[in-house]
C-alpha positions in Angstrom: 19.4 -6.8 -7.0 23.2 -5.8 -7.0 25.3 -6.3 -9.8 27.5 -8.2 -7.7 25.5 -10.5 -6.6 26.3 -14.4 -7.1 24.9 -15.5 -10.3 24.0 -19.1 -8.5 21.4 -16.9 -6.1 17.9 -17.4 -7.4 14.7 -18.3 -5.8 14.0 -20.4 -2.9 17.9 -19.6 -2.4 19.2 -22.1 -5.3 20.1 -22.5 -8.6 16.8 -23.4 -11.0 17.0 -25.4 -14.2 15.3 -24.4 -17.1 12.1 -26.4 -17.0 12.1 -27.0 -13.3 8.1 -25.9 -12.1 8.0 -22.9 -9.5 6.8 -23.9 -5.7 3.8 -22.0 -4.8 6.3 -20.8 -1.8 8.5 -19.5 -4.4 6.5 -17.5 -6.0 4.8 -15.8 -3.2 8.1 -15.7 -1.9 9.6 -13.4 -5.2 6.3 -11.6 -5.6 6.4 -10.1 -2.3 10.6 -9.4 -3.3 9.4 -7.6 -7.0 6.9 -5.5 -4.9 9.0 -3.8 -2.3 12.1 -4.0 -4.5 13.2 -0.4 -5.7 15.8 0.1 -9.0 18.9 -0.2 -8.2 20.3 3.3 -10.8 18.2 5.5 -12.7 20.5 6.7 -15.7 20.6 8.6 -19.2 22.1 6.5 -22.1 22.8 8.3 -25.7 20.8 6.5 -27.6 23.1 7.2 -30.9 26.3 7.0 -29.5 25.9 4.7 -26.0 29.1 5.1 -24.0 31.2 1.6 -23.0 30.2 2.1 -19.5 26.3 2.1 -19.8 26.7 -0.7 -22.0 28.9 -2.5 -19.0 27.0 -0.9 -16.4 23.9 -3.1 -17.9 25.8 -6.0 -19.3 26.6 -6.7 -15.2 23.2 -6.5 -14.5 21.8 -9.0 -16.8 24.8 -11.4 -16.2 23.9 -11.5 -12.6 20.9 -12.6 -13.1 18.7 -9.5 -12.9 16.0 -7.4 -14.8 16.7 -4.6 -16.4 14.7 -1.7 -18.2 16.4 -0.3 -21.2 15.6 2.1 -24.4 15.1 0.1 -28.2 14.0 0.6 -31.4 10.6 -0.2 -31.1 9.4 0.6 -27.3 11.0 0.8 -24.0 11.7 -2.6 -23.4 12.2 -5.1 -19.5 15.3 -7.3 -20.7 16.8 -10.3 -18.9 18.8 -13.5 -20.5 19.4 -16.9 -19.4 22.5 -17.6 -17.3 25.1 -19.3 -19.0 23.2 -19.8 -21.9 20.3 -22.5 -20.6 19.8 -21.7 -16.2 17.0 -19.3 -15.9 17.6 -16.6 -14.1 15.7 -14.3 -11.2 15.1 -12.0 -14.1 12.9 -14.6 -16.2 11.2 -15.1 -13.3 10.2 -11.4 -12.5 9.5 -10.9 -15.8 6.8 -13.8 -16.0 5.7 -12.4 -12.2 5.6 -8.7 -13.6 3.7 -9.7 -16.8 1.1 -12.0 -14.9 2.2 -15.0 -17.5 2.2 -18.8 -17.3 5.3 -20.3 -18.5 3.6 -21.7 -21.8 2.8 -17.6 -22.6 6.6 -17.4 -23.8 8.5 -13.8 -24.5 10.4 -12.5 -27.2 13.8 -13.1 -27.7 16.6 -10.3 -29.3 19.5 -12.0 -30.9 22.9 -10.8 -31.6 23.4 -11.3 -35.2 21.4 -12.7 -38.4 22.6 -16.1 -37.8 21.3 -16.4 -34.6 18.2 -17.4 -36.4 19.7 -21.1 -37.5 20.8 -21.2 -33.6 17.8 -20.8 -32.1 15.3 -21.6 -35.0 14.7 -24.7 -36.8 12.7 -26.2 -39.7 13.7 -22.6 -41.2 11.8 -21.3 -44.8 13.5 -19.5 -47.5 11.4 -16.4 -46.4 12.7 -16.1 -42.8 16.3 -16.6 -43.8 15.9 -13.9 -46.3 14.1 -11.7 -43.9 17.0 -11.7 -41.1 19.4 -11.8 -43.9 17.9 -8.6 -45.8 15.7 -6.7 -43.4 17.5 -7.5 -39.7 18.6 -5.6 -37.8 15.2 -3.9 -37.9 11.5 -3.4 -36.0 10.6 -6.9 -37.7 9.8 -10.0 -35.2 10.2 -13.7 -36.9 8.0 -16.5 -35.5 9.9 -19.4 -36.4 9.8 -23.0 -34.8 12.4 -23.1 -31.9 15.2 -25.4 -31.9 16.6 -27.3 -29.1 18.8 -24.1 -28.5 16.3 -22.8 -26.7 14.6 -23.9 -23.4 11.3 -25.9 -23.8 9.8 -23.6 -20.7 10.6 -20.6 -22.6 8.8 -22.2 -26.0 5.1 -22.1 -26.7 2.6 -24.6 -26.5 3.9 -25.3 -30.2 7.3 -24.9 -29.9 7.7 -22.1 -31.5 9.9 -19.1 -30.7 9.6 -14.6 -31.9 12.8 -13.7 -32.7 14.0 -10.3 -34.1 17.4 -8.1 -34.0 17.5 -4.9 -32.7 19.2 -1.9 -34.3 19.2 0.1 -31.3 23.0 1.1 -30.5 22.6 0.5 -27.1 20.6 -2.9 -27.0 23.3 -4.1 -29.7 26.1 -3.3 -27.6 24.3 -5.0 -24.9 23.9 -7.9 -26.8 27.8 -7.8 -27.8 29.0 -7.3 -23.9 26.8 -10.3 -23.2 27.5 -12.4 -25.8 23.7 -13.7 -25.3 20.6 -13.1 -26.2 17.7 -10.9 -24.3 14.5 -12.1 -23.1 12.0 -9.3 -23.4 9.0 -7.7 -23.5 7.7 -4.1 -23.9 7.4 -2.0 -20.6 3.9 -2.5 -20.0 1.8 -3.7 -17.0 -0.3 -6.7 -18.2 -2.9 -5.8 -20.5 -2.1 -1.9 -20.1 -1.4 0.2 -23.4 2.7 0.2 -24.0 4.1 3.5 -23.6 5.4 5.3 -26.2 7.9 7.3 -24.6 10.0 7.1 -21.2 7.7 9.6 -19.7 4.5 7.3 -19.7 6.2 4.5 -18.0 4.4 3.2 -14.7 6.2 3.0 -11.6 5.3 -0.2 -11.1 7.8 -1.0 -13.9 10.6 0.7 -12.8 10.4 -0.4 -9.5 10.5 -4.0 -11.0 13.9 -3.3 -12.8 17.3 -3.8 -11.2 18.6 -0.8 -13.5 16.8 2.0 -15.7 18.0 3.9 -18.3 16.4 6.5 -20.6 17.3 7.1 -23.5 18.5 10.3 -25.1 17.4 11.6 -28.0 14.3 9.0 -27.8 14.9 6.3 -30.5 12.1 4.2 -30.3 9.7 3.8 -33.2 6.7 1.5 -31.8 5.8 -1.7 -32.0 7.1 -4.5 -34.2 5.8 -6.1 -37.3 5.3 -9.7 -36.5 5.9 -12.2 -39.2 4.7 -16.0 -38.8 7.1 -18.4 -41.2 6.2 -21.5 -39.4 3.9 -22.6 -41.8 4.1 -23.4 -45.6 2.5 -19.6 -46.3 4.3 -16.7 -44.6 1.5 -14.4 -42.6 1.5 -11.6 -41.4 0.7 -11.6 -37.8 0.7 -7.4 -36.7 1.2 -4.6 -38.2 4.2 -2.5 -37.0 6.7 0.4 -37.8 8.3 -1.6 -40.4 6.6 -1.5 -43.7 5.1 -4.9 -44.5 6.1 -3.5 -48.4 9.8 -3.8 -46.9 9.5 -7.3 -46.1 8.0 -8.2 -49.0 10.3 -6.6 -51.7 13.3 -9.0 -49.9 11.2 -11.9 -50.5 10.1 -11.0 -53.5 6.1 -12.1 -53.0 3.0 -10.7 -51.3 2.6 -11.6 -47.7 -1.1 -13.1 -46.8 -2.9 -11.3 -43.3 -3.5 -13.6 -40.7 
């Protein structure tokens, strides 16, 4: 898809609402687009110090709508965002296409700054607001209930969103050119292993992004620690690169395993 390209353009040819239901039409319609469609770059990004025009080069990209397939801190990540802040874009819906997931089977979200949490979180306990406040930005995934910030098709069956902040130069400076949030999910076919470095992403993948980059020197530390606080007892959903330890010292208790 071209940069360019008018950010009212989606499926079927018009705009879709967040929550509006996909035609069957439609979607064989954008599956048989995400097959045949090639990237539209292949670049190199420095993964310490990203220039301005990578970061604007995918900032255009994801504001048109599109799908893009970037470098982070934990894997290589497929990244899209909402346009204007609640229209879903042709991105979401390659990225639910791509990942073989209903629309109750919600993705990840990357926010710009710790206080994105009280924006797109409610019902909030002490221990998440001290986790994005001590440990963000940082390999560390918060499942928190979602607020009315965030789309009800994008929430899952109990309304409840993963929300973490990247410290990845270039996803933050994404995240700044945007001013918005990332929908994402690790560059993985469905229920294949996620790669661990640029070199063992499928093709299938690539060709589903509007714009790849690989990143230089590789920055990306694995997978995420998940952290459930939408109960009364904060659990620890998956082990990840962050140090459960870490989260626990800046809440000052143990943390019980799922």
């Amino acid at each position: 898809m071209d940069a360019g390209r008018n950010a009212h353009s989606f499926i079927g040819g018009r705009e879709r609402r967040a929550g509006e239901r996909t035609s069957s039409a439609e979607s064989a319609a954008h599956t048989e687009r995400t097959a045949t469609r090639v990237p539209r770059q292949t670049r190199v990004c420095n993964s310490i110090h990203p220039s301005a025009y990578d970061i604007d080069d995918v900032a255009a990209v994801l504001r048109s709508g599109g799908l893009v397939l970037i470098p982070s801190d934990t894997t290589y990540i497929l990244a899209t965002m909402l346009l204007n802040n609640k229209q879903l874009s042709e991105g979401v819906a390659a990225l639910f296409s791509l990942k073989k997931r209903k629309r109750h089977q919600a993705f990840p979200w990357i926010v710009k700054a710790p206080s994105d949490l009280e924006v797109f979180g409610c019902e909030l306990s002490w221990d998440a607001r001290q986790i994005a406040r001590h440990i963000w930005p940082a390999p560390v995934t918060l499942v928190v209930r979602a607020s009315s910030a965030v789309p009800k098709v994008l929430t899952r069956p109990d309304q409840t969103i993963a929300l973490r902040m990247s410290s990845h130069p270039f996803v933050a400076g994404i995240l700044q050119a945007c001013d918005s949030s990332l929908i994402v999910s690790s560059a993985n076919q469905h229920l294949r292993t996620i790669p661990e470095n640029f070199s063992q992403i499928n093709p299938t993948i690539m060709q589903s992004a509007d714009i790849v980059y690989e990143g230089i020197p590789d920055a990306c530390q694995g997978i995420s620690t998940i952290i459930d606080c939408t109960e009364g007892e904060t659990r620890v959903v998956r082990h990840g690169c962050t140090p459960v330890a870490r989260i626990e010292k800046a809440i000052g208790h143990r943390i019980a395993s799922s």
